[in-house]
N, C-alpha and C positions, 0 to 999 in steps of 0.2 A: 467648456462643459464641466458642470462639478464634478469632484470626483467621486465614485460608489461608495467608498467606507467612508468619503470625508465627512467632520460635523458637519459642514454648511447644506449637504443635501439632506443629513438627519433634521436639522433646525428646521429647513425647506419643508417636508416634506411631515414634518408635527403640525406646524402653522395651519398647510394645509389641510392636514386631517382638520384641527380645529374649528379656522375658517368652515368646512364643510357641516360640520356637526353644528354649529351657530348658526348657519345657515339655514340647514333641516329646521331646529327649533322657530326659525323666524317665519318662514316659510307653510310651517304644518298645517295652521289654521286653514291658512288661504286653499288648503288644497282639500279641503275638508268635501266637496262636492261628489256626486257620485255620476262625474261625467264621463270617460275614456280620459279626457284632456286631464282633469284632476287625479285618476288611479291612475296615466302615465306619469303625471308630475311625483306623487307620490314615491312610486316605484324609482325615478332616476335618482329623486333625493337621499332615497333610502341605499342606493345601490353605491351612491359617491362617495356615501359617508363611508359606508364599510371600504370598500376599495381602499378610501384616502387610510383610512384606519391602517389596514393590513399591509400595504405598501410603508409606512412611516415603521410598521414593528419588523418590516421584516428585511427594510434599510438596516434600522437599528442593532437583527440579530444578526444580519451579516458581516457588519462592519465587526462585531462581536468575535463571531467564529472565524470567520475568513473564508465563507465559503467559494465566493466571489469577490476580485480584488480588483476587476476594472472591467468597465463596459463591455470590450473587447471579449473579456474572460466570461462575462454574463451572455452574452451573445453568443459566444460557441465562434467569434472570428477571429481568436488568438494564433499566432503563426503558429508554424509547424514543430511539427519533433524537436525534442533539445537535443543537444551535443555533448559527447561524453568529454571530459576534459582530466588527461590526466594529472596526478600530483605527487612530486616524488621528494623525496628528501635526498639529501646531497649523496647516500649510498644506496638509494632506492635502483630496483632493475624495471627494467621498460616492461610491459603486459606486451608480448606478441603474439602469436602464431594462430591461423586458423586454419579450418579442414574441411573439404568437399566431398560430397555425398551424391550415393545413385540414390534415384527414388524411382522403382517399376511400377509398370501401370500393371494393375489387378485390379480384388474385390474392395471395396470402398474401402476398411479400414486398413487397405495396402497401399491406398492413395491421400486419405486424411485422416487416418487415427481413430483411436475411439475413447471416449470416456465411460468411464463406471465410475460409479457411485459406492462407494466404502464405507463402512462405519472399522474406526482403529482403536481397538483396547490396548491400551500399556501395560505392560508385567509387571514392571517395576512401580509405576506412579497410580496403577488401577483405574486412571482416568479412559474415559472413551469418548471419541470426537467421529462426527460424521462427516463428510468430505467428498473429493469427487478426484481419480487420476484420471490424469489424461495421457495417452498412447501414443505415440506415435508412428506415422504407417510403416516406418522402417521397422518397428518393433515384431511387428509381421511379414514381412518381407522373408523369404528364405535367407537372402545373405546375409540374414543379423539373427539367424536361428540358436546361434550358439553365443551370441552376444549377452555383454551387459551394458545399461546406459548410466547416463547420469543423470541424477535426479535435481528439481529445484522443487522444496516446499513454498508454495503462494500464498500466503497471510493475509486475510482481508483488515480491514479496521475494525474498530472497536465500537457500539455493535455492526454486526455485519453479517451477510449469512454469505457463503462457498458460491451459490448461484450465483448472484452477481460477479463473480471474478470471469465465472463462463458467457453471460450473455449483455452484461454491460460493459465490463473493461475485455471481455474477449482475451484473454489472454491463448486458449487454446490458438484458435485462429492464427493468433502473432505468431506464438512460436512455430508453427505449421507452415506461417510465410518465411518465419526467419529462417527455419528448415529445409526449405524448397531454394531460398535466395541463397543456399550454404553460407550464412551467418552464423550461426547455431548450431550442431553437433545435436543427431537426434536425442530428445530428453526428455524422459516421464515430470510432466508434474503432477506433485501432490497441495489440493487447494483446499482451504480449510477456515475458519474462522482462529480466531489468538486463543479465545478461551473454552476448555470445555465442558468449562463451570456455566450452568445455563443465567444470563442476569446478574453475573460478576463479571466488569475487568479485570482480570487475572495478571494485566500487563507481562504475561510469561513467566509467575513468579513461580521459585517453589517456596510456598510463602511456609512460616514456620507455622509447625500445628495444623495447615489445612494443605490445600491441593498441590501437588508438586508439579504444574504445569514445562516451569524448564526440563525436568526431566523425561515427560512425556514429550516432548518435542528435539530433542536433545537424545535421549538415548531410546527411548520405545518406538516412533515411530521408524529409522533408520533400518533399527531391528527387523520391524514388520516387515516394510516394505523392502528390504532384504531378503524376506523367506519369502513372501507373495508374490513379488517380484523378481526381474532380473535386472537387477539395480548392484552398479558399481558399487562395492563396499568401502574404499578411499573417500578421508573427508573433501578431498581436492575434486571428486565427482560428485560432492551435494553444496548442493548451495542453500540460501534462505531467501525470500525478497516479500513485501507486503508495502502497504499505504497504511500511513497515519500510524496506530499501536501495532498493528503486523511490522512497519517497517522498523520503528525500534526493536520489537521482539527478535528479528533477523539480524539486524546487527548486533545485538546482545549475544545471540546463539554463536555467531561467529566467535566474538572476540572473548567471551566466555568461555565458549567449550568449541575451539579450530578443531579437535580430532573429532566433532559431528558433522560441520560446514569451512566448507575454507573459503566460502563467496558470498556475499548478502550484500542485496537490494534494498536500501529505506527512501522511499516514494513519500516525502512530505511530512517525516518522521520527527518526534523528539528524541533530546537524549536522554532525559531525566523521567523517571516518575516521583508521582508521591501517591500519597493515600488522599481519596476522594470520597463524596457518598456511594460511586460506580464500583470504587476499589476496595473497598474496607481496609481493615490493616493487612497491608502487602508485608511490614516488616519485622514483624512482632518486636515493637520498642525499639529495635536495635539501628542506630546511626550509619556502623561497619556498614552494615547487610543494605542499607541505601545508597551510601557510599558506593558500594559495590556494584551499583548498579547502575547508577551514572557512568553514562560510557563517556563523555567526555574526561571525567575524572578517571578512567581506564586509559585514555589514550597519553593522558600525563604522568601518570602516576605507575601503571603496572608494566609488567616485560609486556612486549611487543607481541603481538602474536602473529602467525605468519598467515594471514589472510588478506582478500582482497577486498574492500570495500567501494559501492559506489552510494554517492550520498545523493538525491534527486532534491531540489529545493526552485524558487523564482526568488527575483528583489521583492516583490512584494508580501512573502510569504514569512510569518511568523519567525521561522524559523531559519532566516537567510544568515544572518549576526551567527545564530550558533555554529549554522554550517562551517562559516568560513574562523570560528574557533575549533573547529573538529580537524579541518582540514590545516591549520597551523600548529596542530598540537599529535599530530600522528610520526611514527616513527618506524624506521624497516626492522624487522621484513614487513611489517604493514602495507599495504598499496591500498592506498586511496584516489580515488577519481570522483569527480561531480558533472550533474547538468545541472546549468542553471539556466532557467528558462526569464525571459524577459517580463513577460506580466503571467500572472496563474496564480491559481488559488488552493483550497483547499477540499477540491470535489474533482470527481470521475474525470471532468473533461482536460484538466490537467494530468492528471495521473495516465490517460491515454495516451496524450505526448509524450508519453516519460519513458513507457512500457516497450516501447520498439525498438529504442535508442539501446536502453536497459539489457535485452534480450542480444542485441550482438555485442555488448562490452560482456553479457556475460558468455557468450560463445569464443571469447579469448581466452576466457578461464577453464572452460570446460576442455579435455581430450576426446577423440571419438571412442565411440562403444567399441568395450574392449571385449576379447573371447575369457569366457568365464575360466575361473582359475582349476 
């Protein structure tokens, strides 16, 4: 069978369109009649060509983007969950320990949690993003009355709206399972989009002269969701994690600013930006300021930071080469771990595999809700 991005099915499958539109044209006369047989002929000629049409452009834009990287992956009968793999350098320490939870039966959100829906202004960056936490039912529970949890901010891609991270990638639901299977340490998420510049990739920037989004993300919303909540104040009880621009955003915020997150999640991420038509200028002229933001060039270049990183990536995925330069070029205290999945792309149905494995490597990191100080 060819393979989905390969030329030979794009070459295949232009012919085809072609063939099919040469055909119509040869064809059209003949069908000129006003019989049923003639307006069915008409109708199928007309229906092949479009088809052949859209099928050849849309081989073409996938092999492009990567949104699907093998039949399997297009089909939705890719194997199961990846595996978390850790990666240590010769003074690195092992990620251990986890913690078991009562969960009591009560009113609904004593048993599955609840989301609300938030809009977050920044003090500092003035920016406001609209969003959704999700609860957990211990967070209601009397025995975690005087508790505090630990937070993970969820990052979609770039564009992308918060809904989706609730009812496509389901992230609430997982962490609820991971919560119930004690993998996971009960933990508020906050889910949100990367930008909250409406119709800019912002890539997390605080770009110069316009929007300060690292710092909205990085120090206002912590804030917030510190006074709104009862959310552990320790960067070692927040984490970061997203797909695509979220998951760079998240490891940036780590390895940038550890006293916000001391854990991020990058689900099919890069490590670099640059300036786009999406982007405009992220760096007002300056080299440094790019520089700096290349996290690969962070992992060689600047002190270590003490966080944990996990990188999600496939062989077939863009970004597999980078991974395994990210992962030869890190140093302690850094920890670093990866899954790498065997075929998968660059859409939801990959990223689902990623999300469960993801949620108990980060329940290593996370400690249980602690009594407020």
């Amino acid at each position: 069978m060819l393979a989905l991005t390969g030329l030979p099915l794009q070459i295949v499958a232009g012919l085809v369109a072609v063939a099919a539109f040469v055909a119509t044209l040869w064809l059209w006369p003949k069908l000129g009649g006003r019989g049923w047989k003639a307006l069915l002929g008409r109708f199928a000629a007309f229906f092949a060509t479009q088809a052949s049409v859209i099928v050849a452009m849309a081989l073409i834009a996938n092999s492009y983007f990567g949104f699907y990287t093998s039949w399997t992956d297009l089909l939705g009968t890719a194997g199961g969950n990846g595996t978390v793999v850790d990666h240590q350098p010769s003074n690195a320490l092992s990620i251990t320990g986890q913690q078991s939870f009562y969960s009591s039966q009560g009113s609904a959100k004593e048993r599955s949690g609840q989301i609300e829906k938030i809009r977050l202004t920044g003090a500092s960056s003035g920016l406001s993003n609209d969003g959704y936490v999700y609860l957990p039912p211990q967070y209601f529970q009397p025995d975690y009355a005087q508790r505090q949890f630990p937070m993970a901010l969820v990052l979609t891609g770039y564009p992308g709206t918060p809904e989706k991270l609730i009812s496509l990638m389901q992230y609430p639901a997982s962490t609820l399972q991971a919560i119930n299977d004690r993998q996971l340490p009960p933990t508020v998420l906050v889910m949100m989009r990367p930008s909250p510049i409406a119709n800019r990739d912002t890539e997390c920037m605080d770009v110069p002269g316009g929007p300060q989004v690292e710092t909205y993300f990085t120090e206002d919303l912590p804030k917030a969701m510190a006074s709104g909540y009862r959310i552990m104040p320790q960067a070692a009880a927040h984490a970061a994690m997203g797909d695509s621009t979220g998951g760079y955003c998240a490891l940036k915020f780590a390895l940038r600013k550890p006293h916000a997150y001391g854990a991020a999640v990058a689900l099919s991420a890069d490590y670099s930006v640059g300036n786009d038509p999406t982007t405009g200028d992220l760096f007002g002229g300056s080299a440094q300021l790019k520089q700096e933001n290349d996290l690969l060039w962070r992992l060689k270049n600047a002190p270590a930071a003490p966080v944990s990183l996990l990188l999600a990536t496939s062989y077939d995925e863009d970004n597999y080469h980078a991974t395994q330069e990210m992962v030869a070029a890190f140093k302690a205290p850094t920890k670093l771990s990866t899954i790498t999945l065997n075929s998968g792309g660059h859409n939801f149905h990959t990223w689902g595999r990623e999300i469960p494995p993801a949620l108990v490597w980060l329940g290593k990191q996370f400690a249980a809700p602690a009594a407020a100080a």
